[in-house]
C-alpha positions in Angstrom: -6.5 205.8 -126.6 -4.3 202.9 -125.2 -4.7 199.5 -125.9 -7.2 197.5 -123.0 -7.2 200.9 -121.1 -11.0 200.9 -119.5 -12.8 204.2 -120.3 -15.1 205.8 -117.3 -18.7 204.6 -117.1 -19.6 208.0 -118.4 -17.3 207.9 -121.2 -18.9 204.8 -122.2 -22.7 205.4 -122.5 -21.7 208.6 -124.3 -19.5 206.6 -126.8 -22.3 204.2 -126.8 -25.4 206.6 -127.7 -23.2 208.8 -129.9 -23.0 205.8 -132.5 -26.7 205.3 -132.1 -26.7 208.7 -133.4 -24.2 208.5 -136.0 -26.3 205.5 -137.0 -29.6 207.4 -137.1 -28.2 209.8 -138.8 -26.6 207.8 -141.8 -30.0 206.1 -142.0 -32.0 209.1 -142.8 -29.8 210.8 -144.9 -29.5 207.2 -147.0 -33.5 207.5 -146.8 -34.8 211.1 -147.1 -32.1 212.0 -149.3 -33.6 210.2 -151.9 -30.2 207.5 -152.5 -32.4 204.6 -151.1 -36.0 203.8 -152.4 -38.7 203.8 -149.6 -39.7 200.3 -151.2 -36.1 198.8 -149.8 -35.8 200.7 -147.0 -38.1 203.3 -145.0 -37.2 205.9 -143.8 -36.8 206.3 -139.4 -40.1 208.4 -139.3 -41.9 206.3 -141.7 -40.6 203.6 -139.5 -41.7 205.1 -136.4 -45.2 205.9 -137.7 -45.4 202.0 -138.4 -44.8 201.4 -135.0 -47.5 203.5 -133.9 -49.8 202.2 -136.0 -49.0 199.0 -135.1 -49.1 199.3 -131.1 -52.2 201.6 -131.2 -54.3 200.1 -134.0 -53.2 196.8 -134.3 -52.3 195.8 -131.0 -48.9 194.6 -131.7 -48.0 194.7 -128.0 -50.1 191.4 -128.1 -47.6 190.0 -130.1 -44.6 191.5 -128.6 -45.9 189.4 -125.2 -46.6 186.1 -127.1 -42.6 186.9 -128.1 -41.5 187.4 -125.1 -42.8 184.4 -123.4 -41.5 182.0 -126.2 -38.3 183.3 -125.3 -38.0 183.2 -122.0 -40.2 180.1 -121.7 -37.3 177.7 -124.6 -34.4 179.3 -122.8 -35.6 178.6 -119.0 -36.5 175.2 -120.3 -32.5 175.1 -121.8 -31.0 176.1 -118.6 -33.2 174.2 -116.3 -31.7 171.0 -117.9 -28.6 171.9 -119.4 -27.2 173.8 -116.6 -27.1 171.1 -114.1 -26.1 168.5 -117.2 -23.3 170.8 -117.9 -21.9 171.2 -114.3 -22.1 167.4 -114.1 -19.9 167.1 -117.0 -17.4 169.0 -116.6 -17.0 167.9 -112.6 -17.3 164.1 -114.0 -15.0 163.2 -116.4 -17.1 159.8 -117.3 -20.3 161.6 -117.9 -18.1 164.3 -120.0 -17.4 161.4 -122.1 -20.4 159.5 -122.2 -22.5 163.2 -123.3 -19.8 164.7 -125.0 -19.7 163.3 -128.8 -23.5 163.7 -128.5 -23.8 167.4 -127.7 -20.7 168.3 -130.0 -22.9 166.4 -132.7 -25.8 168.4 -132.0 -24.8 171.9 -131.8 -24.0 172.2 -135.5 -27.6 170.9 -136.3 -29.0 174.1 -137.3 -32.6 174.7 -135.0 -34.4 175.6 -137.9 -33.8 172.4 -139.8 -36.3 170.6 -137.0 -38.9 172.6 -137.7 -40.7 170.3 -140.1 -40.5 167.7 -137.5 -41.2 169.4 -134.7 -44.6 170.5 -136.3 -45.1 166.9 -136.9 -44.5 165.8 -133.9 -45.9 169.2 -131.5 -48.2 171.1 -134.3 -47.9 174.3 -134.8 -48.6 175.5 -131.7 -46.9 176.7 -128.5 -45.0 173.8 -128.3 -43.5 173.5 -131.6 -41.8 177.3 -130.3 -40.9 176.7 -127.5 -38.8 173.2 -128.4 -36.8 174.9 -131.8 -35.5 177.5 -128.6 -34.6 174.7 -126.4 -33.0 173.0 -129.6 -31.2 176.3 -130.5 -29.4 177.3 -127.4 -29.6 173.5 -125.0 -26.5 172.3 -126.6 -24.2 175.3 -127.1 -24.9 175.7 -123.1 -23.9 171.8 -122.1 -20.8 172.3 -123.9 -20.3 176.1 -122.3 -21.2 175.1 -119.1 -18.8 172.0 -119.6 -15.9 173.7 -120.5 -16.1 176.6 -117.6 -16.8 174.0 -114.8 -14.0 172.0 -116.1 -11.4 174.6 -116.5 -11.6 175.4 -112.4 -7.7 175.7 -111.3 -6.7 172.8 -110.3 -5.0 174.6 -107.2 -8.3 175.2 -105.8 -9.5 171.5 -105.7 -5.9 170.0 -104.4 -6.4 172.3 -101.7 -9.8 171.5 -101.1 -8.8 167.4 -101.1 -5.9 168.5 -98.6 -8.6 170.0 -96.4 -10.5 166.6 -96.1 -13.4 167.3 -98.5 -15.0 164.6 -100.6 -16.1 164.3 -104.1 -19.6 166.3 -103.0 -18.1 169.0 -101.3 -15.6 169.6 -104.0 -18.7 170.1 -106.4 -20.8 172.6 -103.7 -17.4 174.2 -102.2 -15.4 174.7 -105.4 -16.7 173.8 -108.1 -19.9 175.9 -108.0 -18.6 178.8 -106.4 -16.0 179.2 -109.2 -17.3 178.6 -112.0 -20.8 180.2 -111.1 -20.0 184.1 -112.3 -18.7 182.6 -116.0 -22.2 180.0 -115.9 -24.3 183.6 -115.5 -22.5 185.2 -118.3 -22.6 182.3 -120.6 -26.4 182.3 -119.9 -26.7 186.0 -120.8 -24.9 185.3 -124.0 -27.3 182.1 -124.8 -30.0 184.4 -124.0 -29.5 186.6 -127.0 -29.3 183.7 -129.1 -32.5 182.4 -127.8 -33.7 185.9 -129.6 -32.8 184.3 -133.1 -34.3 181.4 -132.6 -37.6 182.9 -131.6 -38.1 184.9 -135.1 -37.1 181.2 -136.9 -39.8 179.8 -135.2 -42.4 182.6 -135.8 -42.0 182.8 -139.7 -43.7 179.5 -140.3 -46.7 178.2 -138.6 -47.1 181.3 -136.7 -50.5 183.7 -136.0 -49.0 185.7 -133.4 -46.0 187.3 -132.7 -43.0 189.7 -133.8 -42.1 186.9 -135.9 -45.5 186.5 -137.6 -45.7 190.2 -137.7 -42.7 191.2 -140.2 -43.9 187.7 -142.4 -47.0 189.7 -143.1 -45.3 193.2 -143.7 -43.2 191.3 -145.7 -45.9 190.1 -148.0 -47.4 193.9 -147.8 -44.0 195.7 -148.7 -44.1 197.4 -145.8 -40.4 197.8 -144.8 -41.5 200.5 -141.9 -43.6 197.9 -139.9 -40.4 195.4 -140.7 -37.9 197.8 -138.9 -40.0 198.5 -136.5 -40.2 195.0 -135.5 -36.2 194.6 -135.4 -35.9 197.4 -133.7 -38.3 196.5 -130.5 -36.5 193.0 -130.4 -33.6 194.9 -130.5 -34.4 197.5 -127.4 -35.9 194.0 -125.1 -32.9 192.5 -125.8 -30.5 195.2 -124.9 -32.5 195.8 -122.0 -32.9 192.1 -120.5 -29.1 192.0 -121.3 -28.4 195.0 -119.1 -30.7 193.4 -115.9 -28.5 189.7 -116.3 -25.7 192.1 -116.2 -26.9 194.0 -113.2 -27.9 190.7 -111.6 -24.5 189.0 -112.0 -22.8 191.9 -110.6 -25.3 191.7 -107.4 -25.5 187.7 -107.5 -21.5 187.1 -107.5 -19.4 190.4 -106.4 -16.0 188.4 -105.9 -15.4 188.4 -109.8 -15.4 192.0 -109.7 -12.1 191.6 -106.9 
């Protein structure tokens, strides 16, 4: 091994499933070797046997959708608005400053802390989740967005100026075009932070959901169902990273030249 010396792809999905199985294994020898109790920790069949239960008795795939949806539906919300707010403050140095003590304020308020409000103000319905997601991951993607658009090489805009454009076409022509490759990765990143914010919302006021569901097997000491629920939000979220990965390498190729 040499230092920042890529490995092939091949090389990495091998690396990357042999420490699932390094982990898998550590796991059950912790559990059915008797070192951990099955009240702390279950064991992987036990957990996988919770998981069956669950999707074929209980119809947790119910709840996995509800999940999904409250995900999607905050952080769609997020970037619809603080995408375009973003680009506008980093391009416009008055609207950086006019936004910009605001949003810094308000991305150390923890998302969780609103709760209480937000079921007074929303109820405890759909709502209520879908706004402590918009809370959690709107102003961590202003500032992002902010930062990249504002950090386009100044060579690039001179240039444009030079060629006759105006303030418009720097934004569409430049701008844009530069920063948009960083914007898609900063949303994949937000994205799995949106994941966090879903299980906050789902542990109070909640009657469906992954969220809801590990409350409950919480209260039951059932630390099988509680795995298994990790675990799937886990696997969705591995696997909606890989597709915004797969997208931003189809959506913007000149970053890979």
């Amino acid at each position: 091994m040499k230092p920042l010396v890529p490995v092939s792809p091949a090389a990495k999905v091998a690396l990357g499933v042999a420490f699932f199985g390094v982990f898998f294994a550590a796991w059950a020898v912790a559990t059915m070797g008797g070192f951990v109790s099955p009240t702390f920790l279950a064991d992987p069949l036990a957990m996988l046997g919770a998981g069956w239960r669950l999707l074929v008795v209980h119809g947790f795939y119910r709840d996995i959708g509800v999940t999904i949806w409250r995900v999607f539906g905050g952080f769609l919300l997020a970037a619809l608005i603080g995408v375009p707010l973003g680009i506008l403050m980093g391009a416009y140095k008055p609207i950086e400053a006019f936004f910009e003590p605001f949003v810094s304020f308000a991305r150390y308020l923890p998302a969780s802390g609103f709760i209480p409000l937000l079921i007074l103000w929303a109820g405890i319905g759909e709502a209520q989740k879908l706004l402590v997601i918009f809370i959690g991951s709107f102003f961590q993607l202003v500032l992002m967005v902010a930062v990249i658009v504002g950090s386009t090489r100044r060579d690039l805009v001179e240039a444009a100026y030079t060629l006759g454009a105006r303030a418009g076409g720097i934004v569409r022509r430049v701008l844009l075009p530069s920063s948009a490759p960083d914007i898609a990765e900063t949303l994949r990143l937000v994205l799995g932070w949106a994941w966090t914010y879903v299980i906050v919302a789902e542990l109070i006021g909640a009657s469906s959901g992954i969220g809801h569901m590990i409350t409950d097997s919480q209260a039951l000491l059932d630390t099988g169902q509680i795995i298994f629920g990790i675990v799937v939000i886990g696997l969705i979220g591995l696997v909606s990273d890989y597709l915004f990965k797969m997208a931003n390498q189809w959506l913007f190729p000149w970053r890979l030249a």
